[in-house]
N, C-alpha and C positions, 0 to 999 in steps of 0.2 A: 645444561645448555638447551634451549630451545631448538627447535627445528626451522626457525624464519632463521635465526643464528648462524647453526651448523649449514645452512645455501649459503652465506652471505658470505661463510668462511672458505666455505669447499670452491665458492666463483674465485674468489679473492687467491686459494690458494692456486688452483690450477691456473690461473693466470701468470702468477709466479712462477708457476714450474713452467711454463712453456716462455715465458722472459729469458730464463736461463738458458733453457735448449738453444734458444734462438743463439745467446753469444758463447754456448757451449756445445756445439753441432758435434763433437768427437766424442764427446762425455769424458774430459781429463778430469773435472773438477770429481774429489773423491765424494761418494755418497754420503758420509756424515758431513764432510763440507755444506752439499749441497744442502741437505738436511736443516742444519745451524740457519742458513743465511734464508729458508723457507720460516722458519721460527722467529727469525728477528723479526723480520719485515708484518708477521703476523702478528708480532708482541707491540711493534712500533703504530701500527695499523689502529686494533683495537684494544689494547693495553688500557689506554685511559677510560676512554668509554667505557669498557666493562668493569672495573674501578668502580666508578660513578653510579652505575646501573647495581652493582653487589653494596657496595657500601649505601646505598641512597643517597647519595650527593648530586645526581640531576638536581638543575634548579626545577624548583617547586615555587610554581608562577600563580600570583591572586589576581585574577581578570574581573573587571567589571563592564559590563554590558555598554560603557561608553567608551570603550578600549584604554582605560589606564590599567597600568599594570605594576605589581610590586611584588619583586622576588622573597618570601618568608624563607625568614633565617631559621638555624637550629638554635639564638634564644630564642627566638619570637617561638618556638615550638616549646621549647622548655618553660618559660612561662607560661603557655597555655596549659600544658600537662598540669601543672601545679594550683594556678588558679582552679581548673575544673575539675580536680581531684578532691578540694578545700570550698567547692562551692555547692558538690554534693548533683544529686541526680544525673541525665544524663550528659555525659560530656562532648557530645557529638552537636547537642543542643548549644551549650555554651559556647563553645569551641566556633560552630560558625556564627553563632552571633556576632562573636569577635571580628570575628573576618567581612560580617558583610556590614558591622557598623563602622568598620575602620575603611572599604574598599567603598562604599556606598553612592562617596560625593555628597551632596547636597543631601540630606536631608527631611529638611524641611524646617518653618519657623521653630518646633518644636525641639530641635535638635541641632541645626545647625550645621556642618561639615567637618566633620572628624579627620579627613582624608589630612584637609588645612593647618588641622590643632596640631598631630602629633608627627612627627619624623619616622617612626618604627611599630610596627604590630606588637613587640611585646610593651612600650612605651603607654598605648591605648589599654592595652592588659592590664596593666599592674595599675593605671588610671582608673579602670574601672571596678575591678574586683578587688574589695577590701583586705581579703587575705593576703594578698601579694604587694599592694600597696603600701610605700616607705611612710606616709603619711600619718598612716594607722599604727606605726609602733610605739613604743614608749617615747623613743625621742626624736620622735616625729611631729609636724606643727600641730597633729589635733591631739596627741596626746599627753607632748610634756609637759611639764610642771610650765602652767602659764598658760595652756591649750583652752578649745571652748572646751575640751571632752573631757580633757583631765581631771581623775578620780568620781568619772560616773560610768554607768554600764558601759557606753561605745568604749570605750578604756579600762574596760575589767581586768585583773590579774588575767583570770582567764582567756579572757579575747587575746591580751598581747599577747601570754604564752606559746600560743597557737601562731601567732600571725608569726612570729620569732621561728617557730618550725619551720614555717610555710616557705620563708625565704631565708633558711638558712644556707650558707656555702656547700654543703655538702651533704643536700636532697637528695641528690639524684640517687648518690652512693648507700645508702641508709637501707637497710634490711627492714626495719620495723619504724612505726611513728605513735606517738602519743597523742597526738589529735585529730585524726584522721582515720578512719577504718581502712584495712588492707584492701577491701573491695573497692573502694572510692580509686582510691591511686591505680590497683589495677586495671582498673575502667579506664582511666584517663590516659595512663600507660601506653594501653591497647590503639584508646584511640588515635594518640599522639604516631605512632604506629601507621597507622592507616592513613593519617595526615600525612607525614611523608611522604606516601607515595600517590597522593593524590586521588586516595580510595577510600577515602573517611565521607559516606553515606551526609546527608544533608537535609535532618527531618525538620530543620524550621525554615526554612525559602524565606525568606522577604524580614525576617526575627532582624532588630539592630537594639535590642534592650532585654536586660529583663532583671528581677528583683522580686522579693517576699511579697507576697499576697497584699500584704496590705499598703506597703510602698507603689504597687501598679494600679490599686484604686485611685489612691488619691493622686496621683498623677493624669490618671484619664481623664480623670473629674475635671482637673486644670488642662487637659489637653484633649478635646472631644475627637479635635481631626484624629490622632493616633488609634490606634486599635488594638485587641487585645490577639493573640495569636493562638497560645494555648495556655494549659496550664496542666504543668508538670513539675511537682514542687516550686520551686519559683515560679513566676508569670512571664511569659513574652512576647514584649509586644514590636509591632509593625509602625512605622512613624506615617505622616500623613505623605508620604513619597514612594517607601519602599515597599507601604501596601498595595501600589501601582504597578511593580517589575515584575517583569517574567518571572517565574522560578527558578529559570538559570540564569540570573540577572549577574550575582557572582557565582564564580566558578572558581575551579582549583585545576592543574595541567603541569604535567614534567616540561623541562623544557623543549623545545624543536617541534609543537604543534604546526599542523596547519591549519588556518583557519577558510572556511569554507563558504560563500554564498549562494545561496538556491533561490532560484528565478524561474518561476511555470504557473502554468494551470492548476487543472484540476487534477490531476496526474503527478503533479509535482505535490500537492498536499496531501495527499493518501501515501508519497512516500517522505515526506519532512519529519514522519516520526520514527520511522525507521529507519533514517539517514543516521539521524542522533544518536541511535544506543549503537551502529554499529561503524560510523567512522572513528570511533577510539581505539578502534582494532587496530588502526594503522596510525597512531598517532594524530589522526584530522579532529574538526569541532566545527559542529555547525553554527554559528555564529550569528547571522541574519537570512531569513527568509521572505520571501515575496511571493507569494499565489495566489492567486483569484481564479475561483470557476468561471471556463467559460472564458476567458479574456482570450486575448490573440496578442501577437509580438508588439501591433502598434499600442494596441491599447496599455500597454504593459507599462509603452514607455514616456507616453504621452501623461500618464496618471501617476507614473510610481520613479517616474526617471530620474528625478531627484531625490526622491527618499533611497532610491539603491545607492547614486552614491556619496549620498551623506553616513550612509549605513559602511560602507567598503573602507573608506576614508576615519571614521569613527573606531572600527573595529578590525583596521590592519588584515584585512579578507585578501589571499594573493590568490585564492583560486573561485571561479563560479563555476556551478554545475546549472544549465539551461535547460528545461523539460519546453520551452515552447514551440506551437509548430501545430499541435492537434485543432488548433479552432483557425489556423490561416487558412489562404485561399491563394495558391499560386498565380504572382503575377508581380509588377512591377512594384506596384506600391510597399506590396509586404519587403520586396528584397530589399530597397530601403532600409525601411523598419529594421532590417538584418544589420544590415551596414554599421548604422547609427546606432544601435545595441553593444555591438564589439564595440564600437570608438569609446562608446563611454565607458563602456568595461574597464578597456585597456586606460583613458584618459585617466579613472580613478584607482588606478592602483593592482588593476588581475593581471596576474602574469600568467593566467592558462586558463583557458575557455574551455571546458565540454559542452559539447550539448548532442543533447539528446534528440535525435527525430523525430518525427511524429508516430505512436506506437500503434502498436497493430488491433482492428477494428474488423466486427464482422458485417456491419452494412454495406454492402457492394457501394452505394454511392460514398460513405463519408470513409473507403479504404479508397476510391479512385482520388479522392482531392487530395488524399493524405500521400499516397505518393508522387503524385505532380507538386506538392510541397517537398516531401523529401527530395526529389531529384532537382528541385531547387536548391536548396539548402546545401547539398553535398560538393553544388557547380563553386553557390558563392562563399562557403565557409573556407575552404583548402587554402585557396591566396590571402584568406586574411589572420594563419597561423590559429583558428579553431580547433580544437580537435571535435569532430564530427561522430558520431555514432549511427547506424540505421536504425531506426526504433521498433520500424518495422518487424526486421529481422528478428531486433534483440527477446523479441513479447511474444510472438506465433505461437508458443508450445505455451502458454499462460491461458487460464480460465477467466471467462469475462463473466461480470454479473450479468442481469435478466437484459440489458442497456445495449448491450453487447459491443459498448463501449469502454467500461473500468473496467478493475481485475477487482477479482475476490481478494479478502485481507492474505491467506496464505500464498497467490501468486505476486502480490504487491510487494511481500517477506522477500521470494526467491528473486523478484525483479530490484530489489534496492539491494540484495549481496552482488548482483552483477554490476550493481551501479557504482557500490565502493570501488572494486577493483580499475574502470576508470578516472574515479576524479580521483585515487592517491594509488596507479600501479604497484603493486608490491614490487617491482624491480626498484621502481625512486624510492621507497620509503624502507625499505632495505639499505640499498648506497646510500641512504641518510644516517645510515648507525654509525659507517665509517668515517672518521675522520673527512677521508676523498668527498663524500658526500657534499660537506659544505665549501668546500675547495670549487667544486671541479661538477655539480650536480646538476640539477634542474632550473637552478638560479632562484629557486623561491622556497622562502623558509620553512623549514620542518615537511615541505610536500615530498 
């Protein structure tokens, strides 16, 4: 049992026992009594959840960077295992190729949309890797009696034999195999493992193909837009699209994420990459960000005001975190700009604002504008359900570079662990493990 856990239970319990006192002021009810009905209520509470959580039965969510999303099954995991066990090298490579030619969308001329073709992630599996595919058996259309393959190499004794292992009924159960080396399966095992929980590493980004050396030549040849990615026993390659995506273009996530939007300056980009490795701490993901050096709130919104919420809208964002403020200039205009920022927040979908103040500087003149911004900011955020930060305050004891305006990289570290614990409280994302959580919570998902 963890320690976020053991708070979560000891709040839960002791609420309980002071529920009782309340309708039990004499204390008739007998101690093991009271005991029992403290146990149920904590077995009814988190019972299931922790179930889910021991067993791995969270859903295990495939997100693509244009917010569709598809929960992968335990076949779709179990076919993966076995194709990339039977497909040789490493299976963490396979593995997401799978995931991010099946999650991708579009493409490109080259390839087309997979997302369209198949109903199911082990469906695109077994489509695509030969060993797992029904196709490729004896009495399957390419190799029975009548097939084009029938009674040439693609249809060797050999091949079927193998492909016959590969999807037999009772893989899983099987101590040893005949075509297959025991490291292969254990690799794939392992990985399949770490897929589950949403921990399985991701060394090809943008990969939605891949095939024998010389099947990926002559494919390029015919397809110049596509691109090669690496080569690692097989080849794999990037299509004329997916060479385009972030690298976290697809993702992998338990279920009850929250998903996060970052909105700032320059201040805000020095922490978007520290946001990322450590909102997973609390279940969050940062999902889309916006920052420009130097910009201010109007500019922000006037230049990027519809890419934000095309971006929120796209990618189911219920919370923003806001770094703007350090390039404003208190006065009427900017508060505006404030205004019309929340409306469109709120219009496209954020159900909780932070934001951040403007943070602390050591130019006398560019800390006096920065406070007559703050002391703006803090009049007009309260009434319109913001939750506000002083930035000021928050950064004081932080190291600025030569500028005497940024922070150094390891104050930028200690200034985004303070930053998680605003945009996802560990009280909400605690009462998120319980049951009550999605009952009776924050009102927004996974936050």
């Amino acid at each position: 049992m963890t320690a976020d856990r053991d708070t979560v239970f000891r709040f839960v319990r002791e609420a309980v026992e002071n529920a009782i006192a309340t309708h039990d002021p004499k204390g008739e009810l007998a101690p093991d009594a009271r005991g029992r009905m403290i146990e149920t209520v904590l077995a009814n509470m988190f019972g299931e959840h922790l179930k889910q959580e021991e067993e791995g039965t969270m859903p295990l969510v495939l997100r693509a960077g244009d917010g569709w999303t598809y929960n992968i099954t335990d076949s779709d995991i179990k076919w993966m295992i076995r194709a990339a066990a039977y497909e040789g090298g490493n299976p963490a490579d396979t593995m997401w190729t799978w995931m991010q030619r099946f999650a991708g969308g579009n493409l490109g001329p080259e390839y087309g949309n997979f997302r369209a073709r198949f109903s199911s992630l082990e469906k695109l599996v077994r489509a695509h890797s030969q060993p797992v595919n029904p196709i490729w058996l004896r009495t399957g259309s390419k190799c029975k009696v009548g097939g084009p393959y029938h009674g040439q190499d693609p249809c060797s004794e050999g091949r079927l034999v193998r492909r016959e292992e590969a999807q037999s009924s009772d893989w899983e159960s099987r101590s040893s195999y005949r075509y297959v080396n025991a490291e292969s399966v254990r690799r794939a095992r392992e990985a399949g493992e770490l897929l589950r929980r949403a921990a399985l590493p991701n060394p090809v980004p943008r990969s939605i193909d891949f095939a024998v050396p010389d099947l990926v030549a002559s494919f390029l040849r015919r397809n110049p837009q596509a691109q090669l990615l690496v080569r690692d026993g097989n080849h794999f390659i990037m299509s004329s699209v997916s060479k385009t995506w972030p690298a976290n273009y697809i993702s992998l996530e338990l279920g009850g994420m929250c998903d996060v939007i970052l909105i700032g300056d320059s201040q805000g980009e020095g922490l978007r990459p520290r946001l990322e490795t450590r909102l997973p701490s609390r279940r969050g993901r940062l999902v889309a960000e916006f920052t420009e050096v130097g910009w201010g709130t109007r500019k922000m919104l006037t230049d990027r005001g519809a890419q934000i919420r095309a971006a929120i809208t796209a990618q189911g964002a219920k919370v923003a975190l806001v770094t703007l403020g350090g390039n404003d200039t208190a006065g009427t205009p900017v508060e505006t700009a404030y205004r019309e920022l929340v409306a469109l927040l709120k219009s496209a979908g954020i159900k909780r604002i932070v934001w951040i103040g403007p943070v602390h500087a050591i130019p006398a003149d560019v800390t006096t504008r920065k406070r007559a911004v703050a002391a703006l900011q803090k009049r007009v955020f309260s009434p319109l359900g913001v939750v506000w930060y002083d930035g000021l305050d928050m950064t004081r004891d932080l190291q600025h570079t030569p500028d005497g305006v940024h922070f150094v990289g390891s104050s930028l570290d200690r200034f985004a662990d303070r930053l998680v614990d605003k945009v996802i409280p560990e009280s909400s994302w605690l009462w998120s493990l319980t049951p009550f959580g999605s009952l009776f919570g924050s009102g927004i998902d996974g936050c």
